[in-house]
C-alpha positions, -999 to 999 in steps of 0.1 A, spaced: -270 -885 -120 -255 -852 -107 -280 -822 -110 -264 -788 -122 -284 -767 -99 -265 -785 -72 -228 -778 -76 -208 -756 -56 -199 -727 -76 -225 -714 -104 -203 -692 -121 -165 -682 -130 -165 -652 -104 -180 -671 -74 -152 -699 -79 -124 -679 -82 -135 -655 -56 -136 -683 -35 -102 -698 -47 -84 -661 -42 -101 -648 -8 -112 -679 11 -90 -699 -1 -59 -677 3 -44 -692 -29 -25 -673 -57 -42 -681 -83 -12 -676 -107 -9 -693 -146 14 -722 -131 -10 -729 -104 -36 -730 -132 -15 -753 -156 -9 -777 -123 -42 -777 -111 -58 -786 -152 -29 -813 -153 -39 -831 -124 -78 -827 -129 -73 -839 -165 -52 -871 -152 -80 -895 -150 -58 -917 -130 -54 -896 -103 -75 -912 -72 -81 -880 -63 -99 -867 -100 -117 -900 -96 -131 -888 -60 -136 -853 -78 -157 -868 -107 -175 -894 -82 -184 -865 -59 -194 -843 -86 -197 -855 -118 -178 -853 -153 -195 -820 -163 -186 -801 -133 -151 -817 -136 -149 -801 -169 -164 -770 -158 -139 -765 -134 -110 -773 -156 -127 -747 -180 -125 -722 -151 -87 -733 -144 -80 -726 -183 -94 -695 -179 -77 -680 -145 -44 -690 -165 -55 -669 -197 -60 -636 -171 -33 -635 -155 
């Protein structure tokens, strides 16, 4: 089993500081929308890998994150 204190990003500011300024992306409500479509396609080898790698709850916490970034803009 995955253990919370492990994953990547602890909070909403870390990841999308991370997405914005190392990342270079525009985080923008249609890159939001495409980004919780495809995480939410549990068909997608690549969500599989995601979910593998770091577990359902993170997957949902990210897509939470996602939902949100889309709601600020």
């Amino acid at each position: 089993m995955n253990d919370s204190s492990s994953f990547y990003f602890q909070t909403y500011a870390e990841w999308r500081k991370a997405i914005t300024e190392r990342c270079k992306i525009n985080l923008t409500p249609a890159y939001a929308r495409s980004r919780i479509a495809a995480l939410q396609n549990t068909a997608d080898p690549t969500t599989q890998e995601f979910a593998a790698k770091f577990g359902d709850a993170y997957l949902r916490q990210v897509i939470q994150w996602f939902e949100q970034a889309e709601q600020q803009r």
